[in-house]
C-alpha positions in Angstrom: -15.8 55.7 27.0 -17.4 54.2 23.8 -18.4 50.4 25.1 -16.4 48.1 22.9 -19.8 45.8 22.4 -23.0 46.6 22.2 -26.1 44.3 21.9 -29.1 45.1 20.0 -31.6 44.2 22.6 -34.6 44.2 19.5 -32.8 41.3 18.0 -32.3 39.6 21.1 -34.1 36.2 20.4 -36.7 34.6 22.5 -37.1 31.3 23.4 -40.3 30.1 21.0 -41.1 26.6 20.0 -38.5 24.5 18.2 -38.5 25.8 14.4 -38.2 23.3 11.2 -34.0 23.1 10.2 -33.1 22.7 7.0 -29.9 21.8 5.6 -28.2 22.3 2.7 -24.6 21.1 1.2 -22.4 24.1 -0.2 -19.2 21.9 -2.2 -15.5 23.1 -1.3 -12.9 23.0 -0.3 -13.9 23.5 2.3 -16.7 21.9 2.6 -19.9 23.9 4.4 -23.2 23.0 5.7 -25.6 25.5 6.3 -28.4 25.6 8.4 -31.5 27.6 7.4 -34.8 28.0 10.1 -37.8 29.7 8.9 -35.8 33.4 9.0 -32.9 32.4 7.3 -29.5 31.1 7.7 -29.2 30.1 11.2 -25.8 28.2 11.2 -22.4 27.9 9.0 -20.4 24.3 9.7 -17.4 24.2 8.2 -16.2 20.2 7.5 -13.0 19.9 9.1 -13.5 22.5 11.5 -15.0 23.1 15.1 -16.3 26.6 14.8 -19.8 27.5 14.1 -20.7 30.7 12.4 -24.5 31.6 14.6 -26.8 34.0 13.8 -27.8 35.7 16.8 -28.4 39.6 18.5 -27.2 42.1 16.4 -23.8 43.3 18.0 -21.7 46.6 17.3 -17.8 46.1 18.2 -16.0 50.3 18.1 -12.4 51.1 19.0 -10.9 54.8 20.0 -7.4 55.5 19.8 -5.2 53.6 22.8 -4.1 55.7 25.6 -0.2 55.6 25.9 2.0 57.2 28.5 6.0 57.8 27.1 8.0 57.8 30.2 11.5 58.2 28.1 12.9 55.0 29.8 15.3 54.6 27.0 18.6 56.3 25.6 18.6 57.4 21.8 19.8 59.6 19.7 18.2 61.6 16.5 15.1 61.2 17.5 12.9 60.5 20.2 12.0 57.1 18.5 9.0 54.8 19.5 6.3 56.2 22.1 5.6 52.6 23.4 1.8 52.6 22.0 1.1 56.2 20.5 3.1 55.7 17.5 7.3 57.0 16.2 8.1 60.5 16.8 8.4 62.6 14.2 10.5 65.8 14.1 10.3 69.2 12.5 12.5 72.0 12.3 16.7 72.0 13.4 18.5 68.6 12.4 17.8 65.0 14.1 20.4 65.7 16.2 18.3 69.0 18.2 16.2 65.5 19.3 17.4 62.8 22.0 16.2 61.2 24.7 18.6 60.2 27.7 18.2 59.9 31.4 14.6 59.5 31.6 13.5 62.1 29.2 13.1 63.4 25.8 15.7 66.2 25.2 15.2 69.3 22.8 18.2 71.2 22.4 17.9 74.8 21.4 21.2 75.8 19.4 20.3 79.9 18.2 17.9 82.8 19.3 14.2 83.0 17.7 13.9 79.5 17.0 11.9 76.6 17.8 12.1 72.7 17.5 8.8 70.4 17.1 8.4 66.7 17.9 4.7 65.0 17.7 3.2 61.6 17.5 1.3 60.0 14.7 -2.1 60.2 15.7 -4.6 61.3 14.3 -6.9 62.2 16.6 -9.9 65.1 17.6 -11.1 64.7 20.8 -8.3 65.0 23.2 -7.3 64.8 26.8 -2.8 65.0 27.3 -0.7 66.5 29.8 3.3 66.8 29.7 6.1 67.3 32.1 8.6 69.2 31.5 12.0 71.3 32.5 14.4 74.0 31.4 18.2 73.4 32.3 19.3 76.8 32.5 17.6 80.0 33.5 16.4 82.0 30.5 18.7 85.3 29.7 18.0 87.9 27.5 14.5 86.8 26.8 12.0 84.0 27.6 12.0 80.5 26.9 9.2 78.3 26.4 7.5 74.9 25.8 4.2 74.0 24.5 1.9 70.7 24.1 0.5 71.0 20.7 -2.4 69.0 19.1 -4.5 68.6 16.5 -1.1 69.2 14.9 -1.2 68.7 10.9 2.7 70.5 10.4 4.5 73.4 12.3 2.1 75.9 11.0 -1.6 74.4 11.7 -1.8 73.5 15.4 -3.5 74.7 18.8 -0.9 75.0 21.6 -0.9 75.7 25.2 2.4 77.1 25.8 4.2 77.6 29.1 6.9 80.5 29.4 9.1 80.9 32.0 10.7 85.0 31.6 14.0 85.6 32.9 12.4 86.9 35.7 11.4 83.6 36.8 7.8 84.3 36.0 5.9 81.4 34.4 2.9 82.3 32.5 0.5 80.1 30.3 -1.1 81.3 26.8 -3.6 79.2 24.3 -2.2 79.5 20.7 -4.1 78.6 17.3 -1.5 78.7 14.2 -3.2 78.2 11.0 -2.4 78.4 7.8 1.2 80.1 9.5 -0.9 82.8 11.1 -0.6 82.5 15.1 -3.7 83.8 17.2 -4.4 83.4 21.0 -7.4 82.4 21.7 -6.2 81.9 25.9 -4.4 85.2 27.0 -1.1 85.5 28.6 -1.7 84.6 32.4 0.9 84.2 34.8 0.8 80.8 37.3 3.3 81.2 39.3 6.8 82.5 40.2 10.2 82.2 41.2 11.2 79.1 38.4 14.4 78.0 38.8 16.1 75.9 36.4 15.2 72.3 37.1 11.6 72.8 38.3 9.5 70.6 36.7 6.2 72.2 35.0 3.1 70.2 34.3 0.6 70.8 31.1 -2.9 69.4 30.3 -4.9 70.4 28.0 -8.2 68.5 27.0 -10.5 69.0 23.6 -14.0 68.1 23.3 -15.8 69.2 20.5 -15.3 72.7 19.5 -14.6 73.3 23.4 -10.7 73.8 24.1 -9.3 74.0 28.1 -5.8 73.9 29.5 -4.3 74.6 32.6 -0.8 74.1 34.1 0.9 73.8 37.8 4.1 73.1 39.2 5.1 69.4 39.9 4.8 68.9 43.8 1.5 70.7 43.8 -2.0 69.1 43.5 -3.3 69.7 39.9 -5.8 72.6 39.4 -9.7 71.8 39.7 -10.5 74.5 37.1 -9.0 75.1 33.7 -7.2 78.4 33.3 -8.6 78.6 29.5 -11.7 77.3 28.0 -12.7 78.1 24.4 -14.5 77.0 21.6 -12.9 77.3 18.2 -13.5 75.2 15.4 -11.1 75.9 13.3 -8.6 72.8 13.5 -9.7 69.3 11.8 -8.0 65.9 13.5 -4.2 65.9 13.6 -1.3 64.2 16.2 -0.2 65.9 19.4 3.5 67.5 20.0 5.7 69.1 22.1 7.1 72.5 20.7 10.0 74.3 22.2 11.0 77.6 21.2 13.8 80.0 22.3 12.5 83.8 21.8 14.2 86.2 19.9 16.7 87.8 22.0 17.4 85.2 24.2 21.1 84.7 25.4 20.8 81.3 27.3 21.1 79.2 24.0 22.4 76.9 23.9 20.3 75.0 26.4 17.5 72.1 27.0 14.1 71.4 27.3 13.5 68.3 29.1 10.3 66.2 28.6 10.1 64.3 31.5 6.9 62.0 30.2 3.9 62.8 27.9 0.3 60.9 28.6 -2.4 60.6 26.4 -5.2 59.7 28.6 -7.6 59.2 25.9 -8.2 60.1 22.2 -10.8 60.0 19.5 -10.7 59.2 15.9 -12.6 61.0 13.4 -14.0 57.9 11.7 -13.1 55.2 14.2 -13.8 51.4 12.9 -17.5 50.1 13.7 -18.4 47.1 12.8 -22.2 45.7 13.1 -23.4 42.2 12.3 -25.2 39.3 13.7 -22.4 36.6 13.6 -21.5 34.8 16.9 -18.8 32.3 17.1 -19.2 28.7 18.6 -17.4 25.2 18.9 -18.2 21.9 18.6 -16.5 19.6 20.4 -14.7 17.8 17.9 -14.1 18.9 14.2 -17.4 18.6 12.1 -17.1 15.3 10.5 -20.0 16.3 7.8 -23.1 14.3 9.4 -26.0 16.4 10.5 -27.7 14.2 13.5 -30.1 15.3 16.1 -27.5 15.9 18.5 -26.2 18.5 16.4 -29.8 20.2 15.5 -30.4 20.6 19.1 -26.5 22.0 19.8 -27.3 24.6 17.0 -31.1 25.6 18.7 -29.6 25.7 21.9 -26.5 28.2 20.6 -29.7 30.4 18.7 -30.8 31.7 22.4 -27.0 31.7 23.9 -25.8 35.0 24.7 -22.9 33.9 26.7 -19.7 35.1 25.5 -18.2 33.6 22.1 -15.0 33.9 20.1 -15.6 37.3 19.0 -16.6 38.9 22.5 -13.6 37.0 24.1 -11.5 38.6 21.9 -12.9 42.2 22.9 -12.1 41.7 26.3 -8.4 42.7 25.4 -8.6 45.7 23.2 -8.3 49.1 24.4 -10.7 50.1 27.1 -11.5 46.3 28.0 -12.3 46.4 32.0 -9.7 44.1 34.1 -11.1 40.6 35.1 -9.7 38.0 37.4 -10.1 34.5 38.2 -10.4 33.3 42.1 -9.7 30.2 41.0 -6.4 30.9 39.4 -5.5 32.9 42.7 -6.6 36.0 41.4 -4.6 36.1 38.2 -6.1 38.9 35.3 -7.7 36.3 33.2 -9.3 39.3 30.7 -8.6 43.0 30.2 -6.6 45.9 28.2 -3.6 44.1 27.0 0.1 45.3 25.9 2.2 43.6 23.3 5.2 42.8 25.3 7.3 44.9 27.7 9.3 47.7 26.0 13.1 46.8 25.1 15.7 49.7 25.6 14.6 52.0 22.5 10.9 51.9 23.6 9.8 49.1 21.4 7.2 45.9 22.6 8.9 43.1 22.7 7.8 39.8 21.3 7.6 37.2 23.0 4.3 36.8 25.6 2.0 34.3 25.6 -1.5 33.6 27.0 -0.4 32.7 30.1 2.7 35.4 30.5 -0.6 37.7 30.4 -1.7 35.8 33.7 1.5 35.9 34.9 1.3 31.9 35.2 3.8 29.1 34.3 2.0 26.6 32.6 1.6 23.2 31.6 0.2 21.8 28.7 -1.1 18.3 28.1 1.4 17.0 26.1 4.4 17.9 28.6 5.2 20.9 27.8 5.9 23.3 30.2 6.7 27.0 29.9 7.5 29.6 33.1 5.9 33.0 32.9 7.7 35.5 31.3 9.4 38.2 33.6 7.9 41.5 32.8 5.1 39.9 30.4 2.1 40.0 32.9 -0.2 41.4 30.5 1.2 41.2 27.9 0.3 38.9 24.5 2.1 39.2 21.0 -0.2 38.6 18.3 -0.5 34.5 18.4 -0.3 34.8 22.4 -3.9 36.6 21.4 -5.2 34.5 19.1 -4.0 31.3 21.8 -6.2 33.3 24.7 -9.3 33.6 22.8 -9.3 30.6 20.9 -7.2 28.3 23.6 -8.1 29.6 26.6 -11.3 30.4 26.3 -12.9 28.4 23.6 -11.2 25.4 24.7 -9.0 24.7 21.5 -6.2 22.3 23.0 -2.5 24.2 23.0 0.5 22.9 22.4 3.9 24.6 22.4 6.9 23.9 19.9 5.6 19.7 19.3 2.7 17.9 18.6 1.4 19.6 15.2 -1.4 17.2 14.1 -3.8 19.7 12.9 -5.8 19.6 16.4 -3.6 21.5 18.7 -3.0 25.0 18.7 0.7 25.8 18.2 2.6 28.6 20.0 4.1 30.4 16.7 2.6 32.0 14.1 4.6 29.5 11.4 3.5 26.4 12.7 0.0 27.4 13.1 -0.5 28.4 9.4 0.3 24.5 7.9 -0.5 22.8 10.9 -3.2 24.5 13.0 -5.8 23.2 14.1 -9.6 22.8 11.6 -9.0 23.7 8.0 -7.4 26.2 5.2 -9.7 28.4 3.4 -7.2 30.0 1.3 -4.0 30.5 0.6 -1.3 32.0 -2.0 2.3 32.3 -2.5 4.0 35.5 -2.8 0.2 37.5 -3.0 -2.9 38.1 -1.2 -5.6 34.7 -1.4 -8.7 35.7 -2.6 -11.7 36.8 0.3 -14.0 35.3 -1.3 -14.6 31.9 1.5 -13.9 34.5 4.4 -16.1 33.9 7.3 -15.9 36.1 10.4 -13.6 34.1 12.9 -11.5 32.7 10.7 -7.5 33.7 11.6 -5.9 35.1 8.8 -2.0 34.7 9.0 0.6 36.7 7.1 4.0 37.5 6.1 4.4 41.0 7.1 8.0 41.4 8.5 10.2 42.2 5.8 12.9 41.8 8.1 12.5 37.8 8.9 15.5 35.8 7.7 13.6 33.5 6.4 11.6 34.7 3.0 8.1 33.7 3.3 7.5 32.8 6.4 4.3 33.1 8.0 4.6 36.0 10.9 2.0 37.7 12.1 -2.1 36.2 13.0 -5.3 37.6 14.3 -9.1 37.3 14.1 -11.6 37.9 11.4 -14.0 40.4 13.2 -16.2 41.3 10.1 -17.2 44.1 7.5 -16.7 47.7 8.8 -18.8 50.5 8.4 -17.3 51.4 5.1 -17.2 47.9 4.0 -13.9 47.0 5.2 -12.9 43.6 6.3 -11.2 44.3 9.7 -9.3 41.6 11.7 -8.2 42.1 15.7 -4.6 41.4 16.2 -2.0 42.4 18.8 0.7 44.4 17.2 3.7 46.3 18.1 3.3 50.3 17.4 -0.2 50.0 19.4 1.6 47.7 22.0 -1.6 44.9 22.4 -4.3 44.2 20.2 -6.3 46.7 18.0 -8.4 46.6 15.1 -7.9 50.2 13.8 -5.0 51.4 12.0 -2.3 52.6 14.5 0.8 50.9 13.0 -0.5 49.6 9.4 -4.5 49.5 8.3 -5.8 46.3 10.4 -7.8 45.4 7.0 -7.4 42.1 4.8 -8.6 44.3 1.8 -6.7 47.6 -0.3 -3.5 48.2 -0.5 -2.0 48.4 3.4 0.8 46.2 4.8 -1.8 42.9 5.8 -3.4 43.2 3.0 -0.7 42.4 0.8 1.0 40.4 2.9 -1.8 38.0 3.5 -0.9 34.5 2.9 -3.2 32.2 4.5 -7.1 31.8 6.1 -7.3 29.0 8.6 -10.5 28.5 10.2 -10.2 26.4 13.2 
């Protein structure tokens, strides 16, 4: 896996003799110093505020598309609905209805002879390594029935597929299929891997693509999972597209009408053609206390000391929760996850994060904070955040930003909702707009940029949804981290809206308000 930080180890300062500071005064609001040494800016100080923009090694922060595993747990109907991290399902060919999911698993219903139904996710995705479960409810009569896993999908007539037949002899046989351009070619022959399928028996299929190179095998649930893959090619032909399930009923057959049951479908990992990168030199500290605009000679030796300091800041804490971030405990909190891969929230009954989990739901902790306040860990939440839960970890938990709950807003603690910390957050406000997008212009990497994205919220205007300024991408994009729904846990790519403050996608419009604490 792509590590989520790397460190330029050329820029990786030294420790020489204390260099000359100068400062300079930059008017507001708000109100900067900056710090120059003899290469160049050195230090941002915001007045107001406690964090500290640093120059320091050059780092490069990448994201690849979130695993997700859709178990089905969930009863719907028209449509298989939300994945629980991969995206909605979208179908193609028959009516809404031919789609359902009920007693753990997504249902296609075949209704007529020489038809087939498709059903994918919206990712868009090359390299790719999936697998499915799946059943048939009746026997096929008259002529086969089968079910494929489809990716690099792009509609029902550009995909590869590794399709799984079961004849009405109970043979089951597995074929690799390239449709393009509605022209369908196999690329895997016909091979038969096993026998004697009665209806019920659960069928697994994993394919995996790399490259050009395509593989997939398939085995019967209850037996280990082969070592070798029954078909491995290399084709070119197929660009990025989302992965499916594809059911089709061959002409002839006389079982119709009858099922296809998807018992779960597991991306186990995926990779963007042009996944975010961004590269800069920007760490992330805090004073102690908001900078009260007096440079002193305790401050010129905090900022020397933060020039060598490589220990984690704002922006690497905030990595340590996006997809592919390693697990990390705490002894001293009795072994609760203190860091790694989070979720949104636990999934409600149609497959959808719920909001709702803090910082310490994520550790599975109650907690009390030092005004009173207490709150009991969420059932279900352990790790879990919702998108201010995030921004409270990194910024609260880690950086030391005192936390409040639902009282106490005096611009110092950090409040629990999104609402409260827009006006009364802690540092300062960099900008902000009614109705539009502020202008960019005093963005600083770290600041928390807050929104109004939920056109559903009873209240017009109301601030929403947070996250964390990360930086300029590699095509000159401002992208921001933030836990969201549709990936289920924080993200700074573009499942579920672009996660850019700039163009025309759902934050960027709906930006309200830059707070830098």
């Amino acid at each position: 896996m792509t590590p989520l930080i790397t460190i330029d180890s050329r820029t990786s300062p030294h420790r020489p003799p204390p260099r000359p500071l100068t400062v300079e005064r930059e008017g507001g609001p708000p109100e900067l110093l900056r710090v120059h040494d003899d290469q160049g800016l050195l230090a941002t100080l915001t007045v107001g505020a406690r964090t500290v923009a640093m120059r320091g090694p050059v780092r490069t922060f990448t994201e690849q598309k979130r695993p997700f595993h859709d178990t089905f747990d969930r009863t719907r109907a028209n449509g298989w609905g939300a994945s629980g991290g991969g995206g909605s399902w979208s179908n193609a060919n028959g009516t809404d209805a031919n789609y359902s999911v009920a007693g753990g698993a997504g249902i296609i219903t075949m209704t007529a002879a020489n038809s087939s139904r498709h059903t994918s996710v919206i990712n868009n995705i090359t390299d790719t390594d999936a697998r499915l479960s799946w059943s048939l409810d009746v026997m096929p009569t008259g002529n086969a029935s089968s079910l494929a896993l489809s990716f690099a999908y792009t509609s029902v007539n550009s995909q590869y597929r590794a399709r799984l037949s079961v004849l009405t002899s109970g043979t089951v046989q597995l074929i690799l299929e390239r449709e393009a351009s509605g022209n369908t070619t196999t690329i895997g022959a016909l091979t038969t891997v096993g026998t004697g399928y009665t209806a019920g028996d659960v069928w697994h299929i994993r394919v995996q693509r790399k490259g050009t190179t395509l593989r997939c095998r398939a085995w019967k649930d209850g037996t280990a999972e082969p070592a070798t893959w029954l078909h491995e090619v290399t084709d070119a032909t197929l660009g990025a597209g989302r992965i499916g399930v594809r059911g089709l009923a061959s002409s002839g057959s006389t079982a119709v009408p009858f099922q296809f049951r998807v018992h779960d479908i597991q991306l186990y990992s995926g990779a963007w053609p042009d996944p975010p990168v961004i590269t800069h030199d920007t760490w992330i500290r805090l004073l102690d206390e908001p900078y009260d605009g007096q440079w002193t000679p305790a401050l010129a030796a905090r900022v020397r000391a933060w020039a060598y300091d490589t220990t984690p800041d704002a922006l690497a804490y905030a990595m340590m929760y996006v997809t592919g971030a390693p697990p990390v405990t705490d002894p001293a909190l009795a072994g609760a996850r203190i860091a790694g891969q989070s979720a949104y929230g636990p999934l409600d009954g149609a497959g959808v994060p719920v909001e709702g989990s803090d910082f310490h739901d994520y550790m599975g902790r109650d907690w009390a904070f030092p005004n009173g306040e207490t709150r009991e860990a969420g059932a279900g939440e352990t790790g879990c955040m919702d998108c201010s839960g995030y921004v409270r970890m990194v910024y609260g938990y880690h950086m030391g930003i005192p936390m409040v709950r639902l009282q106490d807003f005096d611009g110092i603690n950090l409040p629990r909702i999104t609402k409260d910390i827009g006006p009364s957050g802690p540092g300062v406000i960099v900008a902000q707009a009614e109705g539009a997008a502020p202008p960019l212009t005093g963005l600083q990497i770290g600041d928390v940029p807050l929104f109004d994205a939920d056109s559903d919220d009873a209240v017009s205007g109301q601030l929403d949804h947070n996250g964390i300024y990360l930086g300029p991408d590699q095509n000159g994009h401002h992208r921001f981290a933030n836990s969201r729904k549709t990936p289920n846990g924080p993200t700074f790519a573009d499942v579920g809206g672009s996660s850019r403050l700039d163009g025309t996608g759902t934050y960027a419009t709906t930006l309200r308000l830059i707070r830098r604490f």
